[in-house]
C-alpha positions as CSV (number, residue, x, y, z in Angstrom):
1,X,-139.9,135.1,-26.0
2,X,-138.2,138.8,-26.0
3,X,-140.5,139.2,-22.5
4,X,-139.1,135.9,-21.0
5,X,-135.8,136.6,-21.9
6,X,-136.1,140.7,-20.6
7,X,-137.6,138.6,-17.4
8,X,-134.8,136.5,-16.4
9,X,-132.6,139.3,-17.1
10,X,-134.2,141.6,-14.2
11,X,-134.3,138.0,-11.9
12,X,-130.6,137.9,-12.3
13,X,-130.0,141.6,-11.9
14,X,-131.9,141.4,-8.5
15,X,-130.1,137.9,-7.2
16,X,-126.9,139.4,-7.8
17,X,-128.0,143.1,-5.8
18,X,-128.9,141.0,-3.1
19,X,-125.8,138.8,-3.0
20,X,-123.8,142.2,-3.2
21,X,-125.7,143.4,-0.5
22,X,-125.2,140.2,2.2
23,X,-121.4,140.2,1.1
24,X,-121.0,143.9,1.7
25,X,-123.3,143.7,5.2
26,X,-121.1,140.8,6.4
27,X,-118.0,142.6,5.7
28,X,-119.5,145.4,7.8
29,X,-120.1,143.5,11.1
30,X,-116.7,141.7,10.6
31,X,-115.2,144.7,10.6
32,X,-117.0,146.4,13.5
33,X,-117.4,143.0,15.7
34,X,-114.3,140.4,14.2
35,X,-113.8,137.2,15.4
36,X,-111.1,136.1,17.7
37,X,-109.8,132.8,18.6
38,X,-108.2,131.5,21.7
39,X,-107.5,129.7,24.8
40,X,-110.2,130.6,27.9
41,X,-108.3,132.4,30.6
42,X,-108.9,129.3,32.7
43,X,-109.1,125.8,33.6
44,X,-112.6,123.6,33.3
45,X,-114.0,121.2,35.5
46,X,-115.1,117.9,34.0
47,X,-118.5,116.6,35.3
48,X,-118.9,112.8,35.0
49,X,-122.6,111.9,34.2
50,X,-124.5,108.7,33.7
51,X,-122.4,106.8,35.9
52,X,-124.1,103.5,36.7
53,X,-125.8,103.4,39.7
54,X,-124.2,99.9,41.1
55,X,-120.6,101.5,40.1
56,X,-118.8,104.0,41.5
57,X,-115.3,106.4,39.9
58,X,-112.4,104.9,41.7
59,X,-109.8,106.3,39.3
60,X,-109.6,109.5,37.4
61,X,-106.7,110.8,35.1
62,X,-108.0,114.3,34.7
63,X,-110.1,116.8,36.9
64,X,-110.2,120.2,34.6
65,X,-109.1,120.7,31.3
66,X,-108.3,123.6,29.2
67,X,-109.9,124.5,26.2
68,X,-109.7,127.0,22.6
69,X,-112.6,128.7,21.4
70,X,-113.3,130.9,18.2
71,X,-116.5,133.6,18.9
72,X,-116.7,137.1,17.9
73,X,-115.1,139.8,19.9
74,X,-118.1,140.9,21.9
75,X,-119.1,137.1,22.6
76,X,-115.5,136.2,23.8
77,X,-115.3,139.3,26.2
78,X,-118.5,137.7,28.0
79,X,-116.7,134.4,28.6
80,X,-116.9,133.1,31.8
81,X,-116.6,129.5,33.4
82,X,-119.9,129.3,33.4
83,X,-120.6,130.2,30.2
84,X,-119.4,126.4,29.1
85,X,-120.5,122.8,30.6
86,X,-117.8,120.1,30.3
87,X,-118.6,116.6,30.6
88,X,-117.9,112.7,29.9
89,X,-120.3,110.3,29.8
90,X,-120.3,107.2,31.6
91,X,-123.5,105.4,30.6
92,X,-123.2,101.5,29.5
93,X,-119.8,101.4,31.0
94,X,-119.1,98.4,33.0
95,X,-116.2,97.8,35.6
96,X,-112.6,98.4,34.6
97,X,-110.5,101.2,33.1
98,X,-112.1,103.2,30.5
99,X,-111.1,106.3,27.9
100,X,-114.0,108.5,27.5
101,X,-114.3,111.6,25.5
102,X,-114.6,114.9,27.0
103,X,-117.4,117.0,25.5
104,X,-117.5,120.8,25.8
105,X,-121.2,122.5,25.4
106,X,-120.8,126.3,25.1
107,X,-124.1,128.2,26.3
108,X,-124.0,131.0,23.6
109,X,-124.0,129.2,19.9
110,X,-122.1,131.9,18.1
111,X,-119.0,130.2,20.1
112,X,-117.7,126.9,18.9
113,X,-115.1,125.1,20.4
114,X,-111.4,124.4,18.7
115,X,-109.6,122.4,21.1
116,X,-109.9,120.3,24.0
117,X,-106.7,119.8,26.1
118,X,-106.6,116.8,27.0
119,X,-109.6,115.5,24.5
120,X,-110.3,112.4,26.8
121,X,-110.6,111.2,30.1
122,X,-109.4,107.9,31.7
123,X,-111.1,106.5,34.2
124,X,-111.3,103.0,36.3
125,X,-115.3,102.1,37.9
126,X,-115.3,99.8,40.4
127,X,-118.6,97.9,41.8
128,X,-119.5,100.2,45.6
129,X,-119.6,98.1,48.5
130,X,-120.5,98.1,51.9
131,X,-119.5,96.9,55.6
132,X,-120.8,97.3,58.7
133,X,-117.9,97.5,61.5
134,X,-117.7,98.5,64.9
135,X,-116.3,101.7,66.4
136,X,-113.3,101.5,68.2
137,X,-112.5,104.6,70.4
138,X,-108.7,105.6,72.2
139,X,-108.4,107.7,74.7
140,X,-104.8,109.5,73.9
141,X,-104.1,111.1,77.5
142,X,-104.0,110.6,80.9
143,X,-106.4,111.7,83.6
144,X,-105.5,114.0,86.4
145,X,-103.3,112.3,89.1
146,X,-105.3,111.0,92.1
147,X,-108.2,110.0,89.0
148,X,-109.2,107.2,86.6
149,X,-111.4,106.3,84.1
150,X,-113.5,103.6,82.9
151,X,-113.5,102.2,79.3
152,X,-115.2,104.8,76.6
153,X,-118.6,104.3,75.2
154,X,-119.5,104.7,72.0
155,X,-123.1,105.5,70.3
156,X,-124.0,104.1,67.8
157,X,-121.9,101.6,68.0
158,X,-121.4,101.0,64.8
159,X,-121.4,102.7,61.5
160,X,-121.3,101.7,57.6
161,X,-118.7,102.1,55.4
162,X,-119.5,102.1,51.6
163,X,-117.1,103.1,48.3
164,X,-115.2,101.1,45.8
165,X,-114.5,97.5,46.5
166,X,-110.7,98.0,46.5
167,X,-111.0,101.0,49.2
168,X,-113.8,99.4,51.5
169,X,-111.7,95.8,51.1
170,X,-108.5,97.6,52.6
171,X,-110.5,99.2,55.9
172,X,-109.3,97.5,59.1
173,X,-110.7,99.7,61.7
174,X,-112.9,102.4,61.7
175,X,-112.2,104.8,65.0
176,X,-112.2,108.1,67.0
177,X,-109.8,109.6,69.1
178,X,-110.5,111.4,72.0
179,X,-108.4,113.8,74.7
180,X,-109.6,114.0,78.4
181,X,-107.7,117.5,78.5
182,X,-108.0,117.9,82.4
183,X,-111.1,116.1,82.7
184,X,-112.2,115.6,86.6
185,X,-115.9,114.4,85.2
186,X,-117.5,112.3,82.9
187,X,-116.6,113.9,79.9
188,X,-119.1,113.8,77.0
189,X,-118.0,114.8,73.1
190,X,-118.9,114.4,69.4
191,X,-116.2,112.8,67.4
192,X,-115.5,112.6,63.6
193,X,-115.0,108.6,62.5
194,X,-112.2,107.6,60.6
195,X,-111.1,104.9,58.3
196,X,-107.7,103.5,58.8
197,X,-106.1,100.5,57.4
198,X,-103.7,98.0,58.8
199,X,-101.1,100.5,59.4
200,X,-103.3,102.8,60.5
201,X,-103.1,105.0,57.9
202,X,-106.6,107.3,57.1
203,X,-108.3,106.1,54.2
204,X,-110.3,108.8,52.3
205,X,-112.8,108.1,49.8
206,X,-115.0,106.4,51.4
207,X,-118.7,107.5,53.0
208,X,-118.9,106.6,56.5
209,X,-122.8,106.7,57.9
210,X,-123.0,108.5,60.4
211,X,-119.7,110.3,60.5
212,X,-120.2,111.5,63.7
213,X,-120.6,109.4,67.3
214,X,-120.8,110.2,70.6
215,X,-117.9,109.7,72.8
216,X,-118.3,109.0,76.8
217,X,-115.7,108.7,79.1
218,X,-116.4,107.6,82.7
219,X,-114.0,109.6,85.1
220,X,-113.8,109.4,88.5
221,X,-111.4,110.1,91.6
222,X,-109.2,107.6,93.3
223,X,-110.0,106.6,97.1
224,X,-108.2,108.6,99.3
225,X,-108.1,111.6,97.1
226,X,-110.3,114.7,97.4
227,X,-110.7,118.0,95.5
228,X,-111.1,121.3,97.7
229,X,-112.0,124.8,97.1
230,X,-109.8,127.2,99.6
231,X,-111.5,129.7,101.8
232,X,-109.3,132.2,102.8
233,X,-109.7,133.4,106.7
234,X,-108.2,137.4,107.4
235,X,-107.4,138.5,110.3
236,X,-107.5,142.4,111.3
237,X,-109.2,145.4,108.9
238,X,-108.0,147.7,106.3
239,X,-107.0,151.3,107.5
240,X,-109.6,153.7,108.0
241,X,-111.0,154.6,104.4
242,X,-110.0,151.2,102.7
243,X,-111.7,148.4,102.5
244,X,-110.8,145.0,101.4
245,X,-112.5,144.7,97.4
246,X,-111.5,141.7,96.3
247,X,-109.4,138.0,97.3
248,X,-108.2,136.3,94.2
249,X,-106.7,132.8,94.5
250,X,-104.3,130.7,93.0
251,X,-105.0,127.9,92.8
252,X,-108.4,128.2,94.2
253,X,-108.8,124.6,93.9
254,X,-106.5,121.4,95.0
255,X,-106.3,118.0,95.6
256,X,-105.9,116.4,99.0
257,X,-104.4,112.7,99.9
258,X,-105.0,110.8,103.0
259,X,-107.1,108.5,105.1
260,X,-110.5,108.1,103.1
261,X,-112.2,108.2,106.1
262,X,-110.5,111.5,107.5
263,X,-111.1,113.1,103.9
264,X,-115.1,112.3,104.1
265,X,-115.4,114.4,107.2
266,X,-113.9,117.4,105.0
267,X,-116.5,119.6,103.7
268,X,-115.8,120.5,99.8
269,X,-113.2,123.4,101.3
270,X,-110.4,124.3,103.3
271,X,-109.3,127.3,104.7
272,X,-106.3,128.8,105.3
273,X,-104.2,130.5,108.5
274,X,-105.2,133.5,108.8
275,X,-103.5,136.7,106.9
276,X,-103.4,139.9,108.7
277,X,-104.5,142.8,106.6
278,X,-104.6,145.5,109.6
279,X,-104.2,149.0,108.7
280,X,-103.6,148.1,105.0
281,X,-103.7,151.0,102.2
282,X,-102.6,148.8,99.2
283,X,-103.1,145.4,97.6
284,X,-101.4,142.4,99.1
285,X,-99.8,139.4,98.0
286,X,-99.4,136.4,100.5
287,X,-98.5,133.2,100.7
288,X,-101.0,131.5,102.2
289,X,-100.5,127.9,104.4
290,X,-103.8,125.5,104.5
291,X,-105.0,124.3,107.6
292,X,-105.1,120.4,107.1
293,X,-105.9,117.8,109.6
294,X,-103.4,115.8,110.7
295,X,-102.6,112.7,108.3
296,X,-103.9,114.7,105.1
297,X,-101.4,116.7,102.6
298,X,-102.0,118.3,99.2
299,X,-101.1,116.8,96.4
300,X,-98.2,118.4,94.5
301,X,-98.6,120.9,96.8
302,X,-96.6,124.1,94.9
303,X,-97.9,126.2,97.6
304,X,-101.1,129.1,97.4
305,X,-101.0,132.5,96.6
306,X,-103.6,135.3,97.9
307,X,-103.8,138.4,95.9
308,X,-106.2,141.0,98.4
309,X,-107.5,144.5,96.6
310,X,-107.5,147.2,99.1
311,X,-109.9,149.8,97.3
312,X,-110.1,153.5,99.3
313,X,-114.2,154.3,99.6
314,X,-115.7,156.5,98.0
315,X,-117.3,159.4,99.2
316,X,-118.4,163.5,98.8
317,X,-117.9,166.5,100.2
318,X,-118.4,170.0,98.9
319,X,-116.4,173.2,99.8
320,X,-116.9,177.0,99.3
321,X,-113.7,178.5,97.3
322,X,-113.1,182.2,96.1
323,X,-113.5,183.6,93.0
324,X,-110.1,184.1,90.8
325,X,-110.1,186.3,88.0
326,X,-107.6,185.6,85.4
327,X,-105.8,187.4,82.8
328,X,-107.2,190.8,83.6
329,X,-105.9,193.9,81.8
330,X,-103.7,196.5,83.1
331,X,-105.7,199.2,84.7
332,X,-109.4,196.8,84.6
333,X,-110.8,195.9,87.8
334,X,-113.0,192.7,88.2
335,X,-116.7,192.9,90.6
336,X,-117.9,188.8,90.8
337,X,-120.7,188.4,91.5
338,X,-121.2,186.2,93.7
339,X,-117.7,186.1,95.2
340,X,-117.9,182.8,95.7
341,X,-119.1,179.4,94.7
342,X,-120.5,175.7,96.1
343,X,-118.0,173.1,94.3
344,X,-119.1,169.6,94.9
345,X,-116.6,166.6,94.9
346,X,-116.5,162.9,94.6
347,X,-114.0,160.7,95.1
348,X,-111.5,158.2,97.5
349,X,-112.2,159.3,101.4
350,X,-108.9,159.5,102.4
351,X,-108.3,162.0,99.6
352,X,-111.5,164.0,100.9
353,X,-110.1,163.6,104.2
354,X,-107.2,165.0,103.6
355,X,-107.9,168.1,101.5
356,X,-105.6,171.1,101.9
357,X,-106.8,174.7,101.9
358,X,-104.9,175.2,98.3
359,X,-106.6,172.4,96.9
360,X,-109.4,173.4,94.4
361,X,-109.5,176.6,93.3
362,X,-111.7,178.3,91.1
363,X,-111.1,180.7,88.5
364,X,-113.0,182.8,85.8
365,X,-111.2,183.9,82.6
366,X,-111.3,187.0,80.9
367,X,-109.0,186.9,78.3
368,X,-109.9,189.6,75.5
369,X,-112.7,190.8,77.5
370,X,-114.0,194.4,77.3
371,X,-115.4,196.7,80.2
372,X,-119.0,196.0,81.0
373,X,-121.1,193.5,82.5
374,X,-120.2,189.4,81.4
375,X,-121.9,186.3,82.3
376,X,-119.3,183.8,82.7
377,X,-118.3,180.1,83.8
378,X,-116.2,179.1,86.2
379,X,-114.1,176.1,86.5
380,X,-112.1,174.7,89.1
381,X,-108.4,173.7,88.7
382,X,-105.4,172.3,91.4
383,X,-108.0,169.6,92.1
384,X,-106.6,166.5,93.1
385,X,-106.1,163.4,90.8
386,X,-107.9,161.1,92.7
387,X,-111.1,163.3,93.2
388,X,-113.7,164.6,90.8
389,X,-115.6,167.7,90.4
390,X,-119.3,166.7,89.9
391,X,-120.8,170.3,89.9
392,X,-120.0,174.1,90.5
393,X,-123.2,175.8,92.3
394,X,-123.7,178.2,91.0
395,X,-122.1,177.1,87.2
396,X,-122.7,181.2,86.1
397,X,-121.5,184.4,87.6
398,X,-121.4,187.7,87.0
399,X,-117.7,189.8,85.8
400,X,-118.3,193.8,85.9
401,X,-115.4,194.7,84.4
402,X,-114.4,198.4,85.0
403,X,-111.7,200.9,83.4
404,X,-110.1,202.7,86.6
405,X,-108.9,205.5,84.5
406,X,-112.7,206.5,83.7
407,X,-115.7,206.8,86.3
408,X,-117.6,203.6,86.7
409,X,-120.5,202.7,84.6
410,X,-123.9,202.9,85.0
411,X,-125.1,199.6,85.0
412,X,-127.6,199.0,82.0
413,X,-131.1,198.6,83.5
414,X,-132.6,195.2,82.3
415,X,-135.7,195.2,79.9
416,X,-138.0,194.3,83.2
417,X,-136.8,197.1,85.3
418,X,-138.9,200.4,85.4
419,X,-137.5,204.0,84.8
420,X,-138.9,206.2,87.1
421,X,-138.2,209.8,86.3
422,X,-135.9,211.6,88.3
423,X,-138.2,215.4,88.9
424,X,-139.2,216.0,92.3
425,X,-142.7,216.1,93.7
426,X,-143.4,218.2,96.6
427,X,-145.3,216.4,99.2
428,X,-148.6,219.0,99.8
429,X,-149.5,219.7,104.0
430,X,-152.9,218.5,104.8
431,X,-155.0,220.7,107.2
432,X,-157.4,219.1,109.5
433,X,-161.0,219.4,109.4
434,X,-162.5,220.4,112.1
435,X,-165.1,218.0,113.8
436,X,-169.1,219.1,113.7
């Protein structure tokens, strides 16, 4: 009895140790991970599922709600919108208003949920139906003077609406609008279809199938009118050097009225009276005058305008210039070597042409040079704006640069030359040999 007793004595001892020690163990990860309560930073969407397949939402009283949780510190800092799903379900609803419940499932179980604002959802189903109606299409502008167009066609011809009764019931028209912006062809576009009630008022809501036709709109030109490029005719040249680049015209298309008959013997152009360009050095503007047969006149005619680009040519040339040494030193003297150079140009003709002897010169620098022998570059400056230099022939010379207050230099012999001593030989006198 003593052992039994002794027994439950140790039983209890233990239970309570381990009680102390789950008690003291929770108050630790409290402590280093405590639990926090409040709202998410932001709104929820609310899915709708189960809805009935022969029903369809036509009313809705909430789309997002905003909710309060309680998880532990490190859980809550993790919370993000998809962290959560939000829902109401639908299934064995029939038609009418309805209050469901909004549920709100969170993905990590240590967080629970405290609040749902709002806690419900109202929201009216309605039974989907569908018509079949034909496309109307309006063409909002006018064509071009002097053209027409037929009525639009539109494939397919029809579409199918389909929604809630109430929405599909209050569909008049379904239709597209098109523009001919200009148009002076057929003009061929894909249109969006719209849903407009009696007012004509765009219904949304509804699925339209397919949502997209094509548009065709037949345009043509009245009799008696005709559209014509313009050729323009010039008379004379450019001056010598120039030639004519470019002929830019405005409008380079117009319409012409008149006797249909007259207006078929025109080819698809016109020309106009000749514009003299002789001797010309710069662009030109005009105003240019069409040559029309008699009986025929443009339409709204605001008068032409001939912009002509009178480009010099381009050419080369390449001229020998002088050596000029620059920024020598007080008592230096300069030996080039060579003296002078091959500079090649580029450029407009009548700048080549018309070169002076000051133009291009060429210089070597040598700024903070010291005596001796220097390989240098030369460039050439006071070249023209209009002209380029391509190339300097040779690009290297040679600068012996001498001190006149000391004897010149010896110039340093290169590795490849040979030193030949400087003792001299006597040349020994041969004595002929008598022939045997």
């Amino acid at each position: 009895m003593s052992i039994l007793r002794s027994f439950f004595s140790h039983f209890t001892s233990l239970v309570m140790a381990f009680l102390l020690a789950v008690i003291i163990w929770s108050v630790a990860i409290l402590e280093s991970n405590p639990s926090r309560e409040g709202y998410f930073f932001d709104t929820l969407p609310v899915e709708l599922i189960n809805r009935p397949n022969d029903l369809v939402v036509f009313e809705r009283s909430v789309e997002r709600v905003r909710i309060k949780v309680r998880a532990p510190q490190a859980s809550f800092d993790q919370l993000r919108a998809t962290s959560f799903r939000v829902s109401a379900d639908l299934a064995r609803l029939d038609v009418g208003d309805h209050k469901v419940t909004i549920h709100v499932q969170p993905n990590d179980s240590r967080v629970s949920v405290v609040a749902i604002e709002p806690p419900e959802i109202k929201v009216r189903l309605e039974p989907i139906k569908s018509r079949t109606l034909e496309v109307r299409c309006d063409v909002l502008d006018a064509p071009p003077i002097g053209y027409t167009y037929r009525p639009p066609t539109v494939t397919p011809a029809q579409v199918v609406v389909s929604g809630a009764a109430p929405l599909v019931d209050r569909v008049n028209e379904v239709s597209t609008d098109v523009y001919l912006r200009g148009a002076k062809a057929t003009l061929e576009r894909e249109i969006t279809v719209q849903a407009r009630d009696a007012q004509g008022n765009v219904i949304s809501g509804l699925t339209i199938s397919p949502t997209v036709v094509l548009v065709k709109v037949p345009v043509e030109q009245r009799v008696g009118y005709k559209d014509v490029s313009i050729k323009t005719v010039l008379k004379g040249t450019a001056a010598s050097g120039y030639w004519i680049s470019n002929i830019v015209v405005n409008p380079s298309t117009v319409t012409i009225i008149g006797n249909p008959d007259i207006l078929a013997k025109i080819p698809g152009f016109v020309e106009t009276v000749p514009i003299d360009v002789t001797g010309a050095t710069a662009d030109l503007s005009k105003r240019a005058v069409l040559s029309l047969p008699e009986g025929v006149s443009v339409l709204n005619n605001e008068g032409v305008t001939v912009q002509i680009s009178v480009t010099p040519l381009f050419g080369g040339q390449t001229v020998r210039r002088k050596i000029v040494v620059q920024n020598l030193k007080r008592g230096q003297t300069a030996t080039v070597s060579p003296d002078s150079v091959e500079v090649i140009l580029s450029g407009p003709l009548p700048s080549l042409q018309n070169l002076a002897a000051d133009d291009v010169q060429v210089v070597v620098d040598v700024t903070g040079l010291a005596v001796g022998v220097h390989q240098l570059k030369p460039r050439a400056i006071a070249v023209p704006g209009a002209l380029r230099v391509q190339n300097i022939v040779p690009d290297t010379v040679q600068v012996t640069l001498a001190d006149l207050s000391t004897p010149t230099p010896v110039p340093t012999l290169t590795p490849t030359q040979n030193i030949t001593p400087t003792h001299t030989i006597p040349t020994p006198t041969l004595t002929p040999t008598p022939s045997r």
